[in-house]
KEGULUM-135140 format. One record per residue (C-alpha): x, y, z; residue number from 0; residue in three letters. Coordinates in steps of 0.25 Angstrom, whole numbers. Each point is the difference from the previous one (the first is absolute). Example, Ala and Ser with C-alpha at 12.3 -4.5 7.8 and 13.67 -1.06 7.14 Angstrom:
2
      c1      c2      c3   seq   type
      49     -18      31     0    ALA
       6      14      -2     1    SER
% end
This chain:
294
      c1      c2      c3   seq   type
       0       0       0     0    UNK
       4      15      -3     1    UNK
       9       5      12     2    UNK
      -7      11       9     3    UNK
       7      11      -4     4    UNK
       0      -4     -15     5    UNK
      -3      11      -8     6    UNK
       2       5     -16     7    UNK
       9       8      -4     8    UNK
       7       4     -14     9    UNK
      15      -2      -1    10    UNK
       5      14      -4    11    UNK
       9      -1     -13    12    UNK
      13      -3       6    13    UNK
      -4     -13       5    14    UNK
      -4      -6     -13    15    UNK
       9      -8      -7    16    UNK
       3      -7     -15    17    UNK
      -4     -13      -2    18    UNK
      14      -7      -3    19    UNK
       3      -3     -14    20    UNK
      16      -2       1    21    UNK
       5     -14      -5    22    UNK
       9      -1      15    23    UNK
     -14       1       5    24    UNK
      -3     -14      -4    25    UNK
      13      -6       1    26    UNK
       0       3      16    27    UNK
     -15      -5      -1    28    UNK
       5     -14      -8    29    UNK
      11      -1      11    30    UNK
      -7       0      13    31    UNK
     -10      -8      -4    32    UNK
       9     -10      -8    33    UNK
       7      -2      13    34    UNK
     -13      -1       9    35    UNK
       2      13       7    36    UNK
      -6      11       7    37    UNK
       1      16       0    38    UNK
      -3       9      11    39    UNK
      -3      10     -14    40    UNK
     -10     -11      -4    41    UNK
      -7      -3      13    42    UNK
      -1      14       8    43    UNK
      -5       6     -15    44    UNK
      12       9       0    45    UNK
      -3      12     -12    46    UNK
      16       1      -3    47    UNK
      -2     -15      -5    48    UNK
       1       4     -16    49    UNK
      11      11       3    50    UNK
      10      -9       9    51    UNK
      -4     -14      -8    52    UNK
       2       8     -13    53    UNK
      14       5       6    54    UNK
       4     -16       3    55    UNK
      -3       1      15    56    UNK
      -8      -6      10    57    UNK
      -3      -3      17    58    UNK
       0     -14       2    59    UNK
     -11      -5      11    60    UNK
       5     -12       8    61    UNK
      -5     -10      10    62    UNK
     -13       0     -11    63    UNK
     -11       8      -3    64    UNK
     -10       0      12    65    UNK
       1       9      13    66    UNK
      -4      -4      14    67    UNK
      -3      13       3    68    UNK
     -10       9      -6    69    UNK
       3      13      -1    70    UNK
     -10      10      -5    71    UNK
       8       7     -11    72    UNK
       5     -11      -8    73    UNK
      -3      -9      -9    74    UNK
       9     -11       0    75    UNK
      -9     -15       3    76    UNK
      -5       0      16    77    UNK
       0     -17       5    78    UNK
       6     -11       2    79    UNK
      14      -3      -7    80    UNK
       6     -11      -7    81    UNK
      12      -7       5    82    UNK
      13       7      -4    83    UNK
       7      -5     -11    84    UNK
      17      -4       0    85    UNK
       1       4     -12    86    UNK
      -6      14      -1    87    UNK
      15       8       3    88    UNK
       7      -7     -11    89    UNK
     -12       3      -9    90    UNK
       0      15       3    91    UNK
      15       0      -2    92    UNK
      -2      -5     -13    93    UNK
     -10      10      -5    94    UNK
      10      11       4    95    UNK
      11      -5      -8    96    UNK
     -10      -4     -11    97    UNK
      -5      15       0    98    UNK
      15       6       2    99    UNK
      -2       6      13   100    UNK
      11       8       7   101    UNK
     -11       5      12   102    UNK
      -9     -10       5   103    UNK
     -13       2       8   104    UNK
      -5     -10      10   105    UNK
     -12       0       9   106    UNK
     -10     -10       7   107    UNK
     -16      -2       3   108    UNK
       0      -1      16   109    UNK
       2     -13       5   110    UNK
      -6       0      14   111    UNK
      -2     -15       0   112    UNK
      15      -3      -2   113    UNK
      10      -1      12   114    UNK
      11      10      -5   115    UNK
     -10       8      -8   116    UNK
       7      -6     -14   117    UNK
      13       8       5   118    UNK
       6     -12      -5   119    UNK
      -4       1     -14   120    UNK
       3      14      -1   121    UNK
      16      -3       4   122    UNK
      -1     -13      -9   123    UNK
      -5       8     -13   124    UNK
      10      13       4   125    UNK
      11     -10      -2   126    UNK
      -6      -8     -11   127    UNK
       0      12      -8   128    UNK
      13       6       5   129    UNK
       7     -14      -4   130    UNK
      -7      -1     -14   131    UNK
       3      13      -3   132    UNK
      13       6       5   133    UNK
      -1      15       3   134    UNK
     -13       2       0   135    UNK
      -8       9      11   136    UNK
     -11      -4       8   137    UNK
     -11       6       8   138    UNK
      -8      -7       7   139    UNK
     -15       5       8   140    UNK
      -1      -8      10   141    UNK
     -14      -2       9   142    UNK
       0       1      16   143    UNK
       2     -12       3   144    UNK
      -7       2      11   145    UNK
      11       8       8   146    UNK
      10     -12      -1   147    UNK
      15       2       2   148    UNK
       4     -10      -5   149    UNK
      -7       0     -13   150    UNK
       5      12      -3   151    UNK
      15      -2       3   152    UNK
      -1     -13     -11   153    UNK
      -4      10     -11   154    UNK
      10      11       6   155    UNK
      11     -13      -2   156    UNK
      -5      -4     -14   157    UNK
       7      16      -2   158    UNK
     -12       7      -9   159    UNK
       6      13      -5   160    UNK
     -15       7       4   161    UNK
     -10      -5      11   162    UNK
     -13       8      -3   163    UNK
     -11      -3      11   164    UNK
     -12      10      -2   165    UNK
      -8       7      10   166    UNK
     -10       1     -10   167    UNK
      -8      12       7   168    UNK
       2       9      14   169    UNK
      -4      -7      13   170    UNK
     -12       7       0   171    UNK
      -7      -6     -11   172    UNK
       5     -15       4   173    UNK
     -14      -4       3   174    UNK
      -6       7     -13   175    UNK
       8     -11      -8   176    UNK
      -1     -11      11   177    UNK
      12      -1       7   178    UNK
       2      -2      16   179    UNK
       6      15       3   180    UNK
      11      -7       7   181    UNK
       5      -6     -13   182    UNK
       5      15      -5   183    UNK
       9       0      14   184    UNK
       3     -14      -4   185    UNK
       4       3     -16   186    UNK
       8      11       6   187    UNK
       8      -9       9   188    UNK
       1      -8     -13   189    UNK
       9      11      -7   190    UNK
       8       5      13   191    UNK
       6     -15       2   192    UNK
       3      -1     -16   193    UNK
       5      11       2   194    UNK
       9      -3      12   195    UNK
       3     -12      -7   196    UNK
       7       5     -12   197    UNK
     -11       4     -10   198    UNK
      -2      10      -9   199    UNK
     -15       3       4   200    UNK
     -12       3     -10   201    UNK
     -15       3       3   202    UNK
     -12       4      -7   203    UNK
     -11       8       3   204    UNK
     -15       2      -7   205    UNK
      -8      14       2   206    UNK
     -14       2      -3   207    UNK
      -8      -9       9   208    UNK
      -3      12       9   209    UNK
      12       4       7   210    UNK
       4      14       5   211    UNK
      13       4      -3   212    UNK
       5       2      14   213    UNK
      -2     -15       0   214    UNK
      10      -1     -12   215    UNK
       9       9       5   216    UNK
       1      -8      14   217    UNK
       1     -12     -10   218    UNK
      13       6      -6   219    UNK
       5       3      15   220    UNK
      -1     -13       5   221    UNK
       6      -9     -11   222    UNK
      12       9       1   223    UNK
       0      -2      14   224    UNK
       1     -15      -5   225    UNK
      11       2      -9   226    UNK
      -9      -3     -13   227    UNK
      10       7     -12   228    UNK
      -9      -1     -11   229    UNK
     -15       3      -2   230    UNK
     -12      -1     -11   231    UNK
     -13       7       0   232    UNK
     -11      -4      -7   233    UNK
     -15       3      -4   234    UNK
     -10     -10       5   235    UNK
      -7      -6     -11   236    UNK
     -15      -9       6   237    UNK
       2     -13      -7   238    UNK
     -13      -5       1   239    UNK
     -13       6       5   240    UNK
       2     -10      13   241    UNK
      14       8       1   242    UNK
       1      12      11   243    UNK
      -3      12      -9   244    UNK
       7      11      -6   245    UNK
      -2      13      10   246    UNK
       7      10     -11   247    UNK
       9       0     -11   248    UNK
      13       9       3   249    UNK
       7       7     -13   250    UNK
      14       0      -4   251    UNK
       3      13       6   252    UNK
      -3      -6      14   253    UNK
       8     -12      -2   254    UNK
      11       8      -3   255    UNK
       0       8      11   256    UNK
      -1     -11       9   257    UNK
       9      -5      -7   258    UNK
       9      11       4   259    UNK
      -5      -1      15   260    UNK
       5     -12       1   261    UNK
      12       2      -6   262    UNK
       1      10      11   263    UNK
      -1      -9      11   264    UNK
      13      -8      -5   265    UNK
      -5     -10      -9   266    UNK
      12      -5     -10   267    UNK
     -10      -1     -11   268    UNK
     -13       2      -2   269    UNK
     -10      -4     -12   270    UNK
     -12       9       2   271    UNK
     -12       0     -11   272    UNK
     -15      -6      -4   273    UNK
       4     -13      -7   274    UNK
      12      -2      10   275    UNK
       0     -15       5   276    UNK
      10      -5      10   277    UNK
       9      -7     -11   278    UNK
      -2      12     -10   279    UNK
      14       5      -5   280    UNK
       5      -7      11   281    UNK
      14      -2      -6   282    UNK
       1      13      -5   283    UNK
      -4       5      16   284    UNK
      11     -11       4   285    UNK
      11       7     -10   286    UNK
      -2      15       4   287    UNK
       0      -6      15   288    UNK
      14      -4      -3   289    UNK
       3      15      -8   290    UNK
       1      -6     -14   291    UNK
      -8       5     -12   292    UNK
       1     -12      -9   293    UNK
% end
């Protein structure tokens, strides 16, 4: 059934985006689904899908396709999950060197129902695909996994170049997209101890489900407080009418300017605009990090 705040609104004309057409497209397409994968761009009905597939790239989703939470914003399946599969970091580490990948990107459904929250396959596929193609980068967006150490110090040892664990939205509004409001304190911790582990830390933030802006601002100050380097910040997009609604649409201009706030806060990078995803230009937000231009 329709979510109780649904409500319509039109998309303003920097939201749409051009059917893909592109040839590299389909290539990507053929691959993933040759080789019996899945992609967070797929299954969270990303809008960059055609622009980053048309460019050769793509965020591989592990550890299946089906979520054991249910979070109000996002699309990806909500259920039970199959059995993980041995074989799935070898096959992501061949689709990355079948596509020529020199930056790969690799996130999860949430697995509640396994003891280590699949940490284990995120540090098996880091190294799969660092072992099938030398030199290659990888980021990695990691769940929760439930507040657990020792989960995360296996992914921090599997060396991922990037760890991205999003806030999604300010504390305020974590029951609006069904989350315990404990869980942004949790997240936060999350990035603090990847942090103090070694990790270059990334996270992402979506506006425009009826936050104020002191609450982004606050947002901004406490992740830096937690040592998080890099940052996205995205416009909401309501997947579904059973989806938590789209309060308002924020222009360019505003992302720019908190674009600029944040930067002010002591971000290393920052990418700041209405189709911005958490994966979106990510290696070219990992290369200014490191003061290069190419």
């Amino acid at each position: 059934m329709p979510h109780p705040e649904v409500q319509t609104k039109k998309k303003p004309s920097w939201l749409k985006v051009k059917f893909p057409t592109d040839q590299n497209f389909f290539r990507v397409s053929h691959l993933i689904k040759e080789k019996n994968l899945h992609t967070i761009c797929q299954s969270a009905k990303c809008p960059n899908i055609g622009e980053c597939w048309s460019q050769r790239t793509a965020t591989f989703l592990i550890l299946g396709k089906t979520c054991t939470r249910n979070c109000a914003f996002c699309a990806v399946d909500k259920g039970v999950p199959l059995p993980l599969s041995s074989s799935e970091p070898h096959r992501v580490a061949e689709v990355v060197a079948s596509m020529g990948l020199r930056y790969a990107i690799v996130t999860s459904v949430t697995r509640d129902d396994l003891p280590d929250g699949g940490a284990s396959a995120f540090a098996e596929t880091i190294e799969a695909v660092k072992n099938r193609v030398p030199g290659v980068k990888v980021e990695v967006l990691i769940p929760d996994f439930k507040g657990d150490d020792k989960a995360l110090r296996k992914v921090i040892d599997a060396r991922p170049d990037i760890l991205n664990h999003n806030l999604e939205v300010p504390e305020a509004l974590y029951p609006r997209i069904n989350r315990p409001k404990d869980n942004y304190s949790r997240s936060l911790k999350v990035l603090e101890r990847a942090a103090q582990m070694g990790a270059i830390t990334k996270s992402g933030l979506m506006v425009g489900l009826g936050e104020k802006e002191e609450d982004i601002l606050q947002t901004f100050i406490d992740l830096r407080e937690a040592g998080c380097d890099l940052l996205t910040v995205g416009q909401y997009l309501q997947p579904s009418r059973t989806h938590a609604a789209v309060h308002r649409y924020y222009t360019p201009q505003e992302f720019l300017r908190l674009k600029q706030k944040a930067l002010n806060s002591g971000f290393r990078a920052v990418e700041s605009g209405p189709l911005v995803r958490s994966s979106y230009m990510a290696h070219k937000m990992y290369m200014s990090m490191k003061g290069k231009t190419h």
